[in-house]
N, C-alpha and C positions, 0 to 999 in steps of 0.2 A: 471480187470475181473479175471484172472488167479490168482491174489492176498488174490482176495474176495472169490475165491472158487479153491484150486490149485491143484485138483483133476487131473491128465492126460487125465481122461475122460470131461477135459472142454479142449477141443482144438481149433488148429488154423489152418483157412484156409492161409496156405503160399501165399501170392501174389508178387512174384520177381517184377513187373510191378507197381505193389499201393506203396512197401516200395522204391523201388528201386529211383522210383521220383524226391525223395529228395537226395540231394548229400551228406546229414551230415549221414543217414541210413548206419552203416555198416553191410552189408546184413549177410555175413559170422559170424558175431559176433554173429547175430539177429541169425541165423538158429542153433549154440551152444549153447545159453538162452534158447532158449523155444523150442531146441528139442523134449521131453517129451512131449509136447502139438502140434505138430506140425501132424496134421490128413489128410490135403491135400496138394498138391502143388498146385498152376499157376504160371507156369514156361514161363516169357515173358518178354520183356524185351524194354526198354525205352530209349530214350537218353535228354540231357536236352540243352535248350540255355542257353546265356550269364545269360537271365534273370530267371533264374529256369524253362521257360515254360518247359514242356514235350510235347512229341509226339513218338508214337509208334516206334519200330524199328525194325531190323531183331532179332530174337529171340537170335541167335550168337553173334549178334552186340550190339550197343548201350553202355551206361555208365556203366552198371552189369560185372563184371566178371561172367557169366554165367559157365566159368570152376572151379572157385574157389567156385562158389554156386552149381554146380554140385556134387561135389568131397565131399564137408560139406554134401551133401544130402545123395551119395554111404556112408560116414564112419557114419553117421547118421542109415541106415539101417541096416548096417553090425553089429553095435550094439544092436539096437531092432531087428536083426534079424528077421527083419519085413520091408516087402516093403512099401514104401506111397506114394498113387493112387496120379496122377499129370495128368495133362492135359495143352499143348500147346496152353496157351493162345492166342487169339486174332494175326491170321495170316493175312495177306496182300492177296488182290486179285489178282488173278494171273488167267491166261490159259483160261480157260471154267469159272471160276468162274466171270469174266469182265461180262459175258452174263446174267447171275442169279442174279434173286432179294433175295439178303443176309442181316441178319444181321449185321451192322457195325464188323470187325472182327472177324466176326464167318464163313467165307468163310471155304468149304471144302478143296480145294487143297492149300489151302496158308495154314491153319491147320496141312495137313496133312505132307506139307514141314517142316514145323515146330516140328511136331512130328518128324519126320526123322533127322533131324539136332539136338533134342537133346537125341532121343534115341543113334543114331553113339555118342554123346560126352560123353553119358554113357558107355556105350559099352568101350570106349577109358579110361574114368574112371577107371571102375570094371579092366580094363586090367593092368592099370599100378598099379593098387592097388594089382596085383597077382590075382586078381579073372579071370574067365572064362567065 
């Protein structure tokens, strides 16, 4: 697709969770390739069995280096000088959300932990990169 038409404006929803799946996906490479086309994140993260299955995991955890795909994301910006919109994929139920009929991981407070765990490893990012 970006071959057939390799405009920046044909971009890519990042899915750390869809690439990440697969154990041959080297994510950090992927997010250095198709920088220029990269228009969203979902930032979430997977782990895998012996047999490739997948299943969800903590956003921090799982088989992602979630800091080394972070850190490719801050110096990704820092050069387009340009933020890119990201959302906390698919959180776990947690607290008050056990009670609520939810979408499969689209729970509010397991989201919202999620957003928190990786806005802080941004934050930790931007820091050690000298930013503020």
């Amino acid at each position: 697709m970006l071959q057939a038409v390799p405009s920046t404006t044909n971009g890519l929803c990042f899915c750390t969770g869809s690439y990440g799946a697969r154990a041959d996906n080297d994510l950090v490479s992927m997010l250095k390739k198709y920088a220029a086309h990269i228009h969203f994140l979902h930032l979430r993260n997977t782990s895998r069995d012996p047999l490739g299955n997948f299943y969800e995991a903590d956003h921090l955890g799982g088989d992602s280096d979630m800091y080394a795909i972070v850190s490719e994301v801050w110096d990704i910006m820092q050069a387009r000088k340009q933020s890119i919109p990201m959302r906390p994929d698919h959180g776990h139920q947690m607290l008050d959300d056990l009670k609520k009929q939810t979408y499969p991981g689209y729970s509010a407070i397991g989201r919202l932990k999620g957003l928190a765990e990786l806005r802080g490893l941004e934050y930790g990012v931007s820091r050690a990169s000298g930013g503020k």
